[in-house]
C-alpha positions as protocol buffer text, in pm:
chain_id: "A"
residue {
  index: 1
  type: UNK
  ca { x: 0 y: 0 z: 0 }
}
residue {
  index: 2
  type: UNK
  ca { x: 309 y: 236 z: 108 }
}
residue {
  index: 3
  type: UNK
  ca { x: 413 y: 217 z: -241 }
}
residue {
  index: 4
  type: UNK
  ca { x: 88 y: 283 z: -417 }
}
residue {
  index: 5
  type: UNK
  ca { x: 122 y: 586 z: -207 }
}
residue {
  index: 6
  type: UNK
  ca { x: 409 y: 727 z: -284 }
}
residue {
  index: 7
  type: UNK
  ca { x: 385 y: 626 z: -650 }
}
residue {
  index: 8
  type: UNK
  ca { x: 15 y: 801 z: -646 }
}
residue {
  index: 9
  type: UNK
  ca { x: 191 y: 1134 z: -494 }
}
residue {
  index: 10
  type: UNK
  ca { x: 503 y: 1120 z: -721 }
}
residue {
  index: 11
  type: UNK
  ca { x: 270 y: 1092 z: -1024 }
}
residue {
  index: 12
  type: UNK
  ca { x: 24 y: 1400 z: -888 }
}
residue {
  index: 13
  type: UNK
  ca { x: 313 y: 1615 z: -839 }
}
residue {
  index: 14
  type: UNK
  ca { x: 480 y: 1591 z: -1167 }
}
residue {
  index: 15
  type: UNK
  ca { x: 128 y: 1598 z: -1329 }
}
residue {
  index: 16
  type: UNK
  ca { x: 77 y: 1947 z: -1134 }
}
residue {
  index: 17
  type: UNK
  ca { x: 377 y: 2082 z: -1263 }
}
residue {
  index: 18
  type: UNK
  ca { x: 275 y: 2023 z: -1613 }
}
residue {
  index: 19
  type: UNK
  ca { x: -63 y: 1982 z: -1631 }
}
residue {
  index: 20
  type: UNK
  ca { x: -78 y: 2174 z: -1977 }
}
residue {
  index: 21
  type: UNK
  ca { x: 253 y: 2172 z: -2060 }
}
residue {
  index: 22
  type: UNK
  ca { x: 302 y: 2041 z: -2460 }
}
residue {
  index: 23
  type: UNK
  ca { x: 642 y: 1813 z: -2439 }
}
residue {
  index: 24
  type: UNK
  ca { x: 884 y: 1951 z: -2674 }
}
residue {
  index: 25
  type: UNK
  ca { x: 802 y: 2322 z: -2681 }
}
residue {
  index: 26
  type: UNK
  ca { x: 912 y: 2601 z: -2843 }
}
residue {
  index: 27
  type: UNK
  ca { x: 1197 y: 2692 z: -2695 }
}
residue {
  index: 28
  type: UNK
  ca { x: 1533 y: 2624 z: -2478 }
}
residue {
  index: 29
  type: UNK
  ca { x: 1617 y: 2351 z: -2200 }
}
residue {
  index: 30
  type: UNK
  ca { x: 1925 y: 2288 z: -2083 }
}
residue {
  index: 31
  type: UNK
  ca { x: 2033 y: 1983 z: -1904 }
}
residue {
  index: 32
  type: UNK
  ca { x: 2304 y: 1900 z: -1684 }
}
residue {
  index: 33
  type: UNK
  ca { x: 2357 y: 1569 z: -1649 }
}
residue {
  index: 34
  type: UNK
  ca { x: 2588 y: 1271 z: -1482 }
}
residue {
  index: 35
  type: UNK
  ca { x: 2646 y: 966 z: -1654 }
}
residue {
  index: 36
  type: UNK
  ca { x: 2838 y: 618 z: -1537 }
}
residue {
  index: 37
  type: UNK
  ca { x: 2908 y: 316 z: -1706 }
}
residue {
  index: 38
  type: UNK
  ca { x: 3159 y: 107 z: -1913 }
}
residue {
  index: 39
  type: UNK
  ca { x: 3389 y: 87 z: -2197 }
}
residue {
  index: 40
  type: UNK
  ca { x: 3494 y: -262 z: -2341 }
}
residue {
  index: 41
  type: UNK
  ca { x: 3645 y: -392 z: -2596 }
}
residue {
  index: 42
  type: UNK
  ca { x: 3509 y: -741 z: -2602 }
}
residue {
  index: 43
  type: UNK
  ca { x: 3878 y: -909 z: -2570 }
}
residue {
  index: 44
  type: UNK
  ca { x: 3995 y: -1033 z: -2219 }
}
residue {
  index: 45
  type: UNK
  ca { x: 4152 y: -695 z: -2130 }
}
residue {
  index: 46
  type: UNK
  ca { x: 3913 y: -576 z: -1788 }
}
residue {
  index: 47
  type: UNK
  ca { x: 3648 y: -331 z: -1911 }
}
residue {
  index: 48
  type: UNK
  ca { x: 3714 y: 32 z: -1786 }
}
residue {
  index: 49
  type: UNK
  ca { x: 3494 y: 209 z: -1565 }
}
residue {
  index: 50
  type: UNK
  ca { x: 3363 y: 579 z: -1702 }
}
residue {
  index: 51
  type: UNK
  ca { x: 3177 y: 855 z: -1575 }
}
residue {
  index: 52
  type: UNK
  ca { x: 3136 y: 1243 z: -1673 }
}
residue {
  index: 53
  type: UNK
  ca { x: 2961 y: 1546 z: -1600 }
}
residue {
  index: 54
  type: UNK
  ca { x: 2800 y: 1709 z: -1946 }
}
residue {
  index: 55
  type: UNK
  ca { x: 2594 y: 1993 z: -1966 }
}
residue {
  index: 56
  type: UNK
  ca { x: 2374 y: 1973 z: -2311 }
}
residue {
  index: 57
  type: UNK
  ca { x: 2194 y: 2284 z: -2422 }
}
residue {
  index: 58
  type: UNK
  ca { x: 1897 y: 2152 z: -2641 }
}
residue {
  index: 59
  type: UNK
  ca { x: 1641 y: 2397 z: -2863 }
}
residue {
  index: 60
  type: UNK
  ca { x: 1303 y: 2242 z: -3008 }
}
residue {
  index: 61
  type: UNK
  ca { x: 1325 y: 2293 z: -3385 }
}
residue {
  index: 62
  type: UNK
  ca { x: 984 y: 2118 z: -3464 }
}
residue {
  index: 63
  type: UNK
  ca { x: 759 y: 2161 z: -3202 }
}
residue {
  index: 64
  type: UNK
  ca { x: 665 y: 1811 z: -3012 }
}
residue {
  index: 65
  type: UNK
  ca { x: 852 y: 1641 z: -3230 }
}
residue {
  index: 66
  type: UNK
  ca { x: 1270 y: 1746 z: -3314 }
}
residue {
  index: 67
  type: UNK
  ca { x: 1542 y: 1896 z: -3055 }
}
residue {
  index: 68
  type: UNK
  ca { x: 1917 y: 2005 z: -3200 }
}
residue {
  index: 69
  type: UNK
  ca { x: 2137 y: 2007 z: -2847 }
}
residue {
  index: 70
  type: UNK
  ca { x: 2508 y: 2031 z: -2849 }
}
residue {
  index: 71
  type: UNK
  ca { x: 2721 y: 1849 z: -2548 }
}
residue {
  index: 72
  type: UNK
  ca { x: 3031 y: 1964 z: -2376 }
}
residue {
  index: 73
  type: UNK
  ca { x: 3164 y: 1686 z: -2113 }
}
residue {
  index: 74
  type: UNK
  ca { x: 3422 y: 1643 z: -1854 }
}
residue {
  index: 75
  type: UNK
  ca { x: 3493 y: 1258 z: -1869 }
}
residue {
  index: 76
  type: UNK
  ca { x: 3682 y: 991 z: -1634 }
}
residue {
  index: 77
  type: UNK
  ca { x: 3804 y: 691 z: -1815 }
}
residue {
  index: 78
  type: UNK
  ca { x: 4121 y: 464 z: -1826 }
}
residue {
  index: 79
  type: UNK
  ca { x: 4236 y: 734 z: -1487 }
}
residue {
  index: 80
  type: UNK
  ca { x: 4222 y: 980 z: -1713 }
}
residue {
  index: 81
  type: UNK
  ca { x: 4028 y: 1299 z: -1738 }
}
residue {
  index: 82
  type: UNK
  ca { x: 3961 y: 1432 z: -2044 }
}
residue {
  index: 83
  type: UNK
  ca { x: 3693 y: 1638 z: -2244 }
}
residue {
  index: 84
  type: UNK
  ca { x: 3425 y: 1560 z: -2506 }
}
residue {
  index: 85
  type: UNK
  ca { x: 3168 y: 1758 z: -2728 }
}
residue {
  index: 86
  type: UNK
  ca { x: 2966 y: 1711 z: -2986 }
}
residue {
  index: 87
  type: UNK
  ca { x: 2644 y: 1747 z: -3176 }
}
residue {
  index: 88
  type: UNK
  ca { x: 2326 y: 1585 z: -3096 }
}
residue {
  index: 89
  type: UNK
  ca { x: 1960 y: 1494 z: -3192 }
}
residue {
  index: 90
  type: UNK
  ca { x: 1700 y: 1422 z: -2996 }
}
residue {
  index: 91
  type: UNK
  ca { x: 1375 y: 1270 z: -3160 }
}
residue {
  index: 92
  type: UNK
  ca { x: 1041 y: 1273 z: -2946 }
}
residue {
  index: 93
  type: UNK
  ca { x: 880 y: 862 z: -2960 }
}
residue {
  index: 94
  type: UNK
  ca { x: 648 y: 909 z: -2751 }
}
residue {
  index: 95
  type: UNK
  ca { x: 443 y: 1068 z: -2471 }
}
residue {
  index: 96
  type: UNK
  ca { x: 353 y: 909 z: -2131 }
}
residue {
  index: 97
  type: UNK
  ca { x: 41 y: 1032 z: -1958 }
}
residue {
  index: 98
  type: UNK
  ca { x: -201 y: 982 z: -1683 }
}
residue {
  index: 99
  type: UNK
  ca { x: -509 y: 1002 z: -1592 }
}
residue {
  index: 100
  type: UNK
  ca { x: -577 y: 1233 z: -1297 }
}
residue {
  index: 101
  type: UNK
  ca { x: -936 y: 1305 z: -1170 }
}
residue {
  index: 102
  type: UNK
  ca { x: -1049 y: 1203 z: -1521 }
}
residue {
  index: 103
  type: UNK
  ca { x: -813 y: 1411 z: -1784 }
}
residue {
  index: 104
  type: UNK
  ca { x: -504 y: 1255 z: -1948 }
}
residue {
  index: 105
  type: UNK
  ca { x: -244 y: 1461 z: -1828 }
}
residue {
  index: 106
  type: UNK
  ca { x: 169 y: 1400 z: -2022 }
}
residue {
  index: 107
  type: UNK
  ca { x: 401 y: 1371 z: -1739 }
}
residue {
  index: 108
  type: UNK
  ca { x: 708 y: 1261 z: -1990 }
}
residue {
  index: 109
  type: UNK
  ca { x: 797 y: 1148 z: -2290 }
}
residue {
  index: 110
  type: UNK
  ca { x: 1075 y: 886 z: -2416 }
}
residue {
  index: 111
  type: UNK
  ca { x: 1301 y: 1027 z: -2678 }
}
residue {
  index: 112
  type: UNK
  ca { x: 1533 y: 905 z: -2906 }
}
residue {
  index: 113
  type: UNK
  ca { x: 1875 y: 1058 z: -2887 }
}
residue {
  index: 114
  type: UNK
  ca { x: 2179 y: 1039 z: -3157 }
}
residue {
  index: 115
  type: UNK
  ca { x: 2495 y: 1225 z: -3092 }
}
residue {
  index: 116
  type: UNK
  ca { x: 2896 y: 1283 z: -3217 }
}
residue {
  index: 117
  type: UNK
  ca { x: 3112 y: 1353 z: -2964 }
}
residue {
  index: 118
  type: UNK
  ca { x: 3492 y: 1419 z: -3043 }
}
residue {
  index: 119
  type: UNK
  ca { x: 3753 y: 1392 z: -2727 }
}
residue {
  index: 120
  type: UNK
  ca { x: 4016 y: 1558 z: -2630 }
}
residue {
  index: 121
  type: UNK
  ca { x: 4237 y: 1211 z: -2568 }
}
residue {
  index: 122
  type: UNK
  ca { x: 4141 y: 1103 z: -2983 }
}
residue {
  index: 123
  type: UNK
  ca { x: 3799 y: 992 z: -2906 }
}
residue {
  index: 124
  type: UNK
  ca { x: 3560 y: 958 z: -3229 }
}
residue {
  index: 125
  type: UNK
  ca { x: 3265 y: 838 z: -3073 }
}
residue {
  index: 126
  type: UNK
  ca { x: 2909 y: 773 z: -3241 }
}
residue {
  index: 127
  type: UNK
  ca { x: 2594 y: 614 z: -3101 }
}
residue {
  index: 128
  type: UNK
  ca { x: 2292 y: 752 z: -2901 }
}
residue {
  index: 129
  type: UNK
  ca { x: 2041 y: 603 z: -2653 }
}
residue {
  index: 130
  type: UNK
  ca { x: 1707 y: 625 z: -2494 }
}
residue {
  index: 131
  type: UNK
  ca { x: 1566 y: 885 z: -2225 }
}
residue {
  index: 132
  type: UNK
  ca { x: 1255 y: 973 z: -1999 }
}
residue {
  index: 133
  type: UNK
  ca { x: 1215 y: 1303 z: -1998 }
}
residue {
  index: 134
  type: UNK
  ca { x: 1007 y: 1328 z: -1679 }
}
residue {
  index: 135
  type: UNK
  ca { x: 785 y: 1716 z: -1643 }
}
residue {
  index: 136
  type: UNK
  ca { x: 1097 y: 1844 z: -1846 }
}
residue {
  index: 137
  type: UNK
  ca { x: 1257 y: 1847 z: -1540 }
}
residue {
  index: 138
  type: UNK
  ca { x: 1433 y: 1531 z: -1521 }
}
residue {
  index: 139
  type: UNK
  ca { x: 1627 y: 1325 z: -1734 }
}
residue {
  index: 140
  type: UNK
  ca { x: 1687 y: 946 z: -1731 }
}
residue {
  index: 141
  type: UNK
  ca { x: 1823 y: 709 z: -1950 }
}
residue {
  index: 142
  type: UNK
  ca { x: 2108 y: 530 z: -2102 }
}
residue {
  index: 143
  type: UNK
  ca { x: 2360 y: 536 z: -2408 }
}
residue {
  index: 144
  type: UNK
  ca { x: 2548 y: 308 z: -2625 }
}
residue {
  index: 145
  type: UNK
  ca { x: 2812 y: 471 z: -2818 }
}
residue {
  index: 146
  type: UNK
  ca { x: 3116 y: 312 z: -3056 }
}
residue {
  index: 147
  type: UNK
  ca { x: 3433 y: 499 z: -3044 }
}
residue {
  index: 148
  type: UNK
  ca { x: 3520 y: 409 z: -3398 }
}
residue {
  index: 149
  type: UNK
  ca { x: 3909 y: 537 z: -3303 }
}
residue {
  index: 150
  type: UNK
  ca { x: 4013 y: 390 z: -3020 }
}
residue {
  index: 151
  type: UNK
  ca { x: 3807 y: 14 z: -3111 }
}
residue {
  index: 152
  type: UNK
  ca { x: 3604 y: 91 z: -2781 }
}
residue {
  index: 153
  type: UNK
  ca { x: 3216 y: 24 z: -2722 }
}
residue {
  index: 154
  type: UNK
  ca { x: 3081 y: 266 z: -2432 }
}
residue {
  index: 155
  type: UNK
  ca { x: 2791 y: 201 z: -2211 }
}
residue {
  index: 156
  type: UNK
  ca { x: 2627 y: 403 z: -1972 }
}
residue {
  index: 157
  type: UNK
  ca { x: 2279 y: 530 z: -1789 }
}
residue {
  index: 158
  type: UNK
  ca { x: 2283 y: 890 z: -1623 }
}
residue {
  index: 159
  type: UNK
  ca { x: 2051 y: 1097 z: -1485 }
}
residue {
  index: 160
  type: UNK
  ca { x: 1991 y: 1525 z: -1564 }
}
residue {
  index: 161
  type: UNK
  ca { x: 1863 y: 1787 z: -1433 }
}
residue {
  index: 162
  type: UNK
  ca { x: 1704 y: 2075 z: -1639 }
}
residue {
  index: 163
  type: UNK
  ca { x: 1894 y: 2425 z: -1496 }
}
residue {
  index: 164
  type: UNK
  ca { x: 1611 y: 2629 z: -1755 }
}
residue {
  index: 165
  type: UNK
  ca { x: 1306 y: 2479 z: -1614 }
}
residue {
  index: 166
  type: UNK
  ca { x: 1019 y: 2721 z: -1545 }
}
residue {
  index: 167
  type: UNK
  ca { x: 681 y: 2622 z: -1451 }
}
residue {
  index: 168
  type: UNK
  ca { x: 437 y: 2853 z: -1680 }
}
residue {
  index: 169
  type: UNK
  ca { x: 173 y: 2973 z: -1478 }
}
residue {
  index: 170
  type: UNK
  ca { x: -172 y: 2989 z: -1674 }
}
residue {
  index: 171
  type: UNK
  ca { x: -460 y: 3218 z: -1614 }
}
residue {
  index: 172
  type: UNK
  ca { x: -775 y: 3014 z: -1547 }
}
residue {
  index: 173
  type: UNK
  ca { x: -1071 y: 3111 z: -1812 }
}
residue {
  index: 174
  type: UNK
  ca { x: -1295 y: 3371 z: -1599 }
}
residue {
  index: 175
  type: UNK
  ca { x: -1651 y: 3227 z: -1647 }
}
residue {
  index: 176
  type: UNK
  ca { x: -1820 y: 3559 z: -1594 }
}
residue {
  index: 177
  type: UNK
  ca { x: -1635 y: 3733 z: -1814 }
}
residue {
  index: 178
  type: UNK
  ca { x: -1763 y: 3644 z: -2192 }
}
């Protein structure tokens, strides 16, 4: 029951948030986010352990639908630290909604998300991943990318936090006034 309960009140307050919010708006968001994970080469050396800190300015370039972002990363991997960037493309699948007191309300989507990222240690990396965008707030998900260089296969989940996000406060339709 506990659980019911705090998935009911997790749900309500992300709904309240954006309760007529269109995912993928006109617009900026910017996201920073930290990501973990792996990079192997499928031989018998020991996979590597990676992590980094990226902060990826996006802008919605077809409402609902298309976002252009751009990354710029400070990543950990084989003890180094080095940095990345890149292009990216994010691709709306789908929206996720509930039903609260009777009206389907979106409280995320799941997006599709292709990027380039160059490195400052000779990285060449291509791939992309899938995210939740939850109240365009949050953002979870994970990433596969080849670094077609270096013969390396990165994998990794991560979890961002929008540093634009504004709740847009709506004026409620006066019925009085015609």
């Amino acid at each position: 029951m506990k659980p019911l309960l705090i998935l009911f009140t997790v749900a309500s307050v992300v709904s309240s948030l954006q309760s007529t919010a269109q995912e993928f708006p006109k617009g900026w968001v910017m996201y920073l986010q930290a990501t973990q994970g792996m990079t192997t080469n499928f031989t018998s050396v020991p996979d590597a352990f990676t992590g980094s800190v990226q902060l990826v300015p996006q802008v919605t370039v077809v409402p609902n639908m298309l976002r252009l972002s751009a990354t710029a990363a400070l990543a950990y991997n084989n003890k180094k630290l080095f940095g990345l960037y890149g292009p990216g493309l994010h691709v709306k699948l789908a929206d996720l909604h509930i039903s609260i007191f009777g009206s389907p309300q979106s409280f995320a989507n799941l997006q599709l998300q292709l990027q380039h990222l160059w490195g400052s240690e000779k990285q060449k990396m291509a791939g992309g991943g899938l995210h939740a965008e939850l109240g365009q707030l949050l953002m979870l998900g994970g990433t596969v990318y080849r670094d077609y260089n270096l013969n390396n296969w990165w994998f990794q989940t991560g979890v961002g936090f929008n540093l634009l996000f504004k709740k847009k406060r709506t004026t409620p339709d006066d019925p009085f006034n015609p």
